[in-house]
Each structure stands twice: as C-alpha cells, then as structure tokens.
N, C-alpha and C positions, 0 to 999 in steps of 0.2 A: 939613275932613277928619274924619269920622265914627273911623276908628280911628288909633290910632296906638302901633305896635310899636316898641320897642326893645330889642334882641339880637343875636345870632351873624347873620353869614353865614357859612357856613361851604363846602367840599370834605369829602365823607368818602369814604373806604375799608372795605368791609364786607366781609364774607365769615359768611354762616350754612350752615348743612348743606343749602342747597337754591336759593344763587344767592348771586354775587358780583361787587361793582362795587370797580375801582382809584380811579373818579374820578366822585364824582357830588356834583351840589347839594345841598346839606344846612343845616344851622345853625338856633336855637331860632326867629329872626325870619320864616326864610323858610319852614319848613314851617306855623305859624303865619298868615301872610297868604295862603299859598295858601288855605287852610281858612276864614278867616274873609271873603276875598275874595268866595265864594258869597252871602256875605249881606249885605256892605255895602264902601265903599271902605275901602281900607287906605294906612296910609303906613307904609315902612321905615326906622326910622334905624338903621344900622349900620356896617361898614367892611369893606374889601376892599385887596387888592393889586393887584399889573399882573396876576397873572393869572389876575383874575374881568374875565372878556369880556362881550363885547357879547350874543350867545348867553345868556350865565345874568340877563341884563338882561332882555334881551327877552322871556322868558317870564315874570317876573314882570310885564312891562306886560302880557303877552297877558291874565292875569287881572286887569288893571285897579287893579295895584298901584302906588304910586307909589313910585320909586326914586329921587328928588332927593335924598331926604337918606344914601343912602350913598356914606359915603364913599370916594373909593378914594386911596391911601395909594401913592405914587410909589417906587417901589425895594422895596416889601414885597411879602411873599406874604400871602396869604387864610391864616386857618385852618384847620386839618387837623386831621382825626380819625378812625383806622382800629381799628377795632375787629370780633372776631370770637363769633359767640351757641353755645350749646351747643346741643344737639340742641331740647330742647322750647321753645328759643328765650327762656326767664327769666334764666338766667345770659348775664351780657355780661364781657367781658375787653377791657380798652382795652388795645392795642398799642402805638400811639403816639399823644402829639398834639402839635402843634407850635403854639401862638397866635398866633404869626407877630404881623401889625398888630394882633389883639384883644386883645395884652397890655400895649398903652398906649391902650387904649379910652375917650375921650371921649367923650359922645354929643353932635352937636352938632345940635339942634334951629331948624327955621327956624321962621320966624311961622305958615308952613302947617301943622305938626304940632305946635307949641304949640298950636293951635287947637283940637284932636283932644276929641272929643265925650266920647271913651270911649279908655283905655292899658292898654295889657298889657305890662306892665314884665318881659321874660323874662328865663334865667335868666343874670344879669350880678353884680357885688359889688355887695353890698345899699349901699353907699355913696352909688353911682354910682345906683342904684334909688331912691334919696332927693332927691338931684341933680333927675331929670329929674323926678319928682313934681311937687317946688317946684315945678316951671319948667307944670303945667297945674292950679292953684290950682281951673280953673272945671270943671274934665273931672265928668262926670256920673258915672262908673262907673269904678274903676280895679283890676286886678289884675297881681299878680306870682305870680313862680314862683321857685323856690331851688333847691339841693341842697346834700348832704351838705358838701362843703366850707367851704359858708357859716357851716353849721349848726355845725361844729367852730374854725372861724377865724375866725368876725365875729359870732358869737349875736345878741351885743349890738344891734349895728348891724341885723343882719337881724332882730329883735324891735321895734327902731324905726321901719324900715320896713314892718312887717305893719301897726302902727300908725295907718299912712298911708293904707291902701288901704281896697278893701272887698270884695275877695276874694282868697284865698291859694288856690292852686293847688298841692299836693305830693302827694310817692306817699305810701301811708300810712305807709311807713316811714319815710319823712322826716318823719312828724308826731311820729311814737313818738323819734324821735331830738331831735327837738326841744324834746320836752317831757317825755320820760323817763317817759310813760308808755307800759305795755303796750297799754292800753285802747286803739280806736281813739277810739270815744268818748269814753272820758274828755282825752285827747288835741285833739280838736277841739274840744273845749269849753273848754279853755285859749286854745286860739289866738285861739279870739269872744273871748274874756275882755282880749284884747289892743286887742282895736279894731275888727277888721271884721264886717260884715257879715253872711259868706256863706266856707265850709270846703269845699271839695272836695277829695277825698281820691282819686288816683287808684288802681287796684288794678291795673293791668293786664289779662289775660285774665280777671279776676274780676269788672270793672266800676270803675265810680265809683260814691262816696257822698256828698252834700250833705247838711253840717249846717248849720243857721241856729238862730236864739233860737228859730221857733217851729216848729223840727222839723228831722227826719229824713227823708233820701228816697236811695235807692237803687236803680241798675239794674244789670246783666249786662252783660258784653260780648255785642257782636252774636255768636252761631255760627256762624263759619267752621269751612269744613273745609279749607281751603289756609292758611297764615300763610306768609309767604315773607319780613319783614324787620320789625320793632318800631322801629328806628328811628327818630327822630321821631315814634312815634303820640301823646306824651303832651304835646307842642307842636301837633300836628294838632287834638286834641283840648280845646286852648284856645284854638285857634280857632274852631272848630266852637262852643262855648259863648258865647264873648265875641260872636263874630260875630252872632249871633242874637241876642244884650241888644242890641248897637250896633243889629240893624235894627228895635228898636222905641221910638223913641227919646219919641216921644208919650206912653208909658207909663209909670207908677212899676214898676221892679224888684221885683215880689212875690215869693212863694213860687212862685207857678204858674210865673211867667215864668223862674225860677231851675232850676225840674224842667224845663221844655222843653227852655230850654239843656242841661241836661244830656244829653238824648235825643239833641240835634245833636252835642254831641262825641262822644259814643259813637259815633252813625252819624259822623262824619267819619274816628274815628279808627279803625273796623273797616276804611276802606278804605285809609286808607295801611297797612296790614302784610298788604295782600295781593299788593301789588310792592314793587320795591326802592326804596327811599330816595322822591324825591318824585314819581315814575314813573305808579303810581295817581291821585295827584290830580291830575298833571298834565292828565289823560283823561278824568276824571270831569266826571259831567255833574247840573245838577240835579233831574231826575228820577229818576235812583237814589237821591240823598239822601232825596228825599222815600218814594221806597220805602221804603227801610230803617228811616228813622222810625216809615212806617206799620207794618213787621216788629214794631219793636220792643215798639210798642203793643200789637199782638195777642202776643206772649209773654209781657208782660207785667200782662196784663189775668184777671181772673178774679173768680169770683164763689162764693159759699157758699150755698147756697137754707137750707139747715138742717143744722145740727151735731150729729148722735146719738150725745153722748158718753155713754158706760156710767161708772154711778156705783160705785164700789170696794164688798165685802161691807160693812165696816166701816161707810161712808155709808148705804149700804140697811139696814143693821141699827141706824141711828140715833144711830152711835157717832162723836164730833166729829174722829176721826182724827190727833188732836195730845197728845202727851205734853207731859205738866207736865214741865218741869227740876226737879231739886235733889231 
C-alpha cells in the first residue's frame, strides 16, 4: 500500500454565511485520502463509533480507499466538531467538540499499512506521531502536520517528531508560534534545522510556501470567486501534495518534484472550499484537476524581455549615492 494515513475520522457541524451542514463526513484522515486517492492508493488508520455507517465507508472505497484499518469502537460515538466561519470566511469559532473514541486513540497498524511506501502522519499528539513512525522504519517519504495545541503542550515531543520525518506541513502561523519567530522565513529555516527535508507553510487564501536547503518556491491560491466552506482545505491539500510524491515512486524527491506537489495541493484544495465539507471532492473528477494545474501554470508564468530602469540624478551625475557614517 503506496500511502498510508493516520488521523481523525471525524462528523462535523458547519454553519458559514452561505451554507450549512448539522451532520457531514469530516476528519484530518479522510479529507486527506480523498485528495490523495486521485493519485495513488490510500490506506486509513483511524477510529469510529456505532455511529460511522456503512454509507460513510462506502464512499471512502468508491475512491479506492482502504478502510481495514479503522477502527470502529463498540458503545462509542465518532468525533464531533461544529464550528461556525465569519463572513470572509479567515476567522473560525469552535462551538463545540466532543472526541468521543479519538480521545483514547491508539493507532493500530496491520502488516498492510506498515508496508506503506509513503505516511502522512495527521494532525494527532505528536507522541502517538512518533509511535507509528517507528512502526514504517523502511517508508520512503514521510510527513506530519500539528497545531497550536501541540505546539503549547507537547513542544518537546512535537520537536522530536519533526525530527522524524521529512516534511512538516503547518499554517504559517503555526510556524511563527513554534519557533517564535516573526519571520516566515527565518521561521522555516529553524524547522530544516531540526531534521527534515522539506517546510511547507500553508497561508490559506494567500497560497502555500516551500522552503528546502536549496530554495524557496511559492504559489497563490487558485481565484475563486465562490468559497462556500475552508474546512478541511489544509488536510485536502496534503493530500493533493503527498499523493502526487507517492505516484512517482521511481523517482528521487527533488526540488522540481516538490514545486509540482505543491501545484496539486493548491489545485486539490481550491476545490474543497467551493462546497461544504467533502461534497466537492466527492464529485470531482480528474480532469478538472488537471485543468487547474494547467490555470495555475499559466498565472503563474511570466517573462521580462528587458528591464529600463532609470538611473537616480545623483547616479547620472557620477555621485556613489551612499553617505559615509560617523
């Protein structure tokens, strides 16, 4: 099994200024393998109560996901999380959440997703992120993802697990909070300094940033003119990146193949915040993906023939333009 997830299943409750769901699929693992499902298998380990049905199973196989390894938890409930966004849809306010089974979360791994080519360890206590690491010694590619919580109550721990890996996935303020700097950059370059790889810094409406040893790359969000839910885009969107490392598995992970990924999760995750919760990806298909990529290339692309900067009087009159100190 080329990937292998481990995270939330989740149920959320949404409500934004322009649609709202009481009861839909949700959770860091599953919007995740939807997205990365496009480009190669997936396996889910996570957990559920009595009542995650048959129904929210069966569409994760329709995307050819495999769901052996979650678990489902006899007398418990699933996780719940309702939450409502403010108008331009940046601020969020959690209402309630309830961890129901996810707050004695084991992960328990079979021989099939210990096998896992490539892991995306989401966002779970970095302990537990450490746990299931050990347990794929041989995995080619592995990343995690964190938040604030971790970042205040387990630093440590989650500092030993960046360690581990060889890509970090966080907003950028999760970076700045991590490392107490203002800097994005100086910020990501702490984190390589830890042990991985490869820093993706997500922004939201602003884009993602990749930093590595031998560079910088950034792109924009796709331009919408509809956003109708953010939920899940920044799990969509590690998928969308991971998924596309996993499908070139022949290849060493370079810089190139690091900016592409980036291009897929952007396009994967412009389409989950154009319906509610996983609604979009459910429907999507992959030649919109591939549109979009090609969109993004073309906004992205440009060229200078020649630069006619005018030289200051001071410069044209031969004068070195820099005062002495002191």
């Amino acid at each position: 099994m080329p990937i292998t997830v481990v995270g939330s299943v989740a149920f959320d409750a949404v409500r934004t200024p322009f649609a709202s769901s009481e009861r839909m699929l949700g959770g860091a693992a599953v919007h995740f393998a939807l997205a990365a499902s496009f480009f190669d298998r997936v396996a889910v380990v996570g957990c559920v109560g009595d009542d995650f049905g048959d129904r929210e199973l069966e569409l994760l196989r329709s995307r050819g996901v495999d769901v052996g390894d979650i678990e489902r938890v006899s007398g418990g409930e699933t996780f719940f999380w309702r939450g409502e966004y403010g108008f331009d849809l940046s601020s969020r306010t959690t209402i309630e959440t309830r961890l129901g089974v996810f707050a004695d979360f084991q992960p328990r791994l079979s021989e099939r997703t210990r096998a896992a080519d490539v892991l995306f360890l989401a966002n779970i206590q970095p302990g537990l992120q450490r746990a299931v690491r050990a347990q794929l010694p041989a995995a080619r590619f592995v990343a995690l993802d964190s938040m604030n919580l971790w970042i205040g109550t387990a630093q440590e721990e989650l500092r030993a697990a960046i360690a581990e890996v060889d890509c970090v996935i966080l907003n950028d303020s999760e970076l700045r909070e991590l490392t107490r700097r203002p800097s994005l950059p100086a910020a990501a370059q702490e984190v390589l300094a830890l042990g991985p790889r490869a820093v993706v810094a997500k922004q939201g409406e602003y884009g993602a940033a990749l930093f590595t040893e031998e560079g910088f790359f950034s792109l924009p969000a796709y331009p919408l003119e509809s956003v109708v839910d953010p939920t899940g885009a920044g799990d969509t969107f590690a998928g969308g990146f991971i998924g596309y490392l996993a499908a070139h598995p022949a290849q060493e992970i370079d810089e190139a193949q690091l900016r592409a990924a980036l291009a897929c999760g952007t396009a994967l995750a412009s389409f989950n915040v154009e319906r509610l919760g996983t609604e979009r990806v459910q429907c999507l298909r992959g030649e919109e993906i591939a549109e979009r990529i090609a969109a993004l290339q073309r906004f992205t692309s440009f060229s200078v023939a020649s630069l006619p900067l005018r030289a200051s009087r001071r410069q044209q009159a031969g004068g070195v333009g820099v005062a002495a100190g002191g």
